[in-house]
C-alpha angles and dihedrals in degrees: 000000000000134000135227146170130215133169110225157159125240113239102170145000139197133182111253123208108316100318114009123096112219096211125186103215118183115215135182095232112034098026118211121018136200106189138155118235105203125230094347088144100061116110112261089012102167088214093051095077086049104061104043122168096283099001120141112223143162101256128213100212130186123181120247135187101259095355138039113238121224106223097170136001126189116195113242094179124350097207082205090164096066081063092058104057127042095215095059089044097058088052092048096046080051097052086043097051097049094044079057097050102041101050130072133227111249099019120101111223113182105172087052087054092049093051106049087039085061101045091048086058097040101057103063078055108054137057094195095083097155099061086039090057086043089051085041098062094032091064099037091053080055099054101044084048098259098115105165109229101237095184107056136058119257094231114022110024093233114155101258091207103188112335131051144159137224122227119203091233102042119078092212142053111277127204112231103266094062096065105144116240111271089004123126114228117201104219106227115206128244087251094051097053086047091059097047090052090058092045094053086051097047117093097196122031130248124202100257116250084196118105137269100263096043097051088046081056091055092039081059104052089042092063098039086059093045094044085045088063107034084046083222147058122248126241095229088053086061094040085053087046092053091041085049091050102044087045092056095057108104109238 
């Protein structure tokens, strides 16, 4: 049976049998992994504390015949903060579930790991969430070669200068004269467009000095390009919504 090692994040876990843990990694070089992590479950196990829901660990791996088997897993960085707050969490099962539905078994994917492994660090960090999510799915778009074209309009190719709108069934941003018959476009600001053409040109992300609403408005066009591609919303995006509302109600 052979052996391999992968460094990894931790997307997803389920509890195996009676005392196995089923666990989703994402690698750089062997993408998405399945993989059992034996007797995890038992009380005082030394691997449990090493493959933590979004940790990002060194993995002993050996090949099995449906599923790949842990043998060893050493902790990288623990992200234990995004454990302690709800709101952090929801970002993080997001993040996660799209990570999982978005990669492929078999296929090495360096820039994806790299991105999740960051968003994962950079959460417990950060208190702008929402331009770090916006940054999150931009990027992301760009990686899996869905990069949205931020300069033209959907229907018509005109130049959109500084203002746009979005439009619920057009995966793109539309000017004001192509809105379809009967559709409701949502009007973007020039600020707003602005900041979504630096995001989509960053390579790392920066907390945004740019104001609520505009960085709701960016939050917005971001997941209607993402929704637009996976065809669905997640159940971990309307999980983050309800945690973001409830939050947001004075106590």
């Amino acid at each position: 049976m052979p052996n391999y090692t992968v460094e990894a994040v931790v997307l997803k876990r389920s509890d195996f049998g009676e005392k196995d843990r089923l666990l989703t990694l994402l690698s750089p070089s062997h993408g998405k992994i399945r993989a059992i992590a034996k007797g995890v479950r038992r009380p005082g196990s030394r691997q449990a504390g090493h493959l933590e829901l979004f940790a990002h660990a060194k993995v002993y791996l050996a090949e099995g015949r449906n599923l790949d088997i842990i043998t060893q897993a050493e902790t990288l960085a623990s992200h234990h903060l995004i454990r302690t707050d709800l709101g952090m969490l929801s970002l993080a099962y997001y993040i996660a579930e799209l990570g999982d539905a978005l990669s492929v078994e078999d296929e090495k994917n360096y820039p994806l790991f790299s991105l999740v492994k960051s968003a994962f660090s950079q959460i417990g960090g950060s208190v702008d969430h929402s331009s770090l999510i916006t940054w999150f799915e931009m990027t992301l778009l760009d990686i899996i070669g869905y990069r949205p074209d931020l300069e033209h309009c959907a229907v018509c190719a005109t130049p959109l200068g500084i203002s746009a709108g979005i439009c619920r069934d057009i995966g793109g941003l539309v000017c004001c004269n192509c809105t379809p018959h009967g559709g409701h476009l949502v009007s973007l600001s020039g600020q707003s467009m602005q900041g979504l053409r630096g995001v989509q040109l960053s390579s790392t992300w920066t907390a945004s000095a740019d104001s609520e609403a505009v960085r709701e408005e960016m939050r917005l066009v971001a997941r209607h390009f993402v929704t637009h591609v996976m065809q669905r919303e997640l159940r971990a995006e309307q999980f983050m919504w309800n945690v973001q509302k409830l939050q947001a109600i004075p106590v």
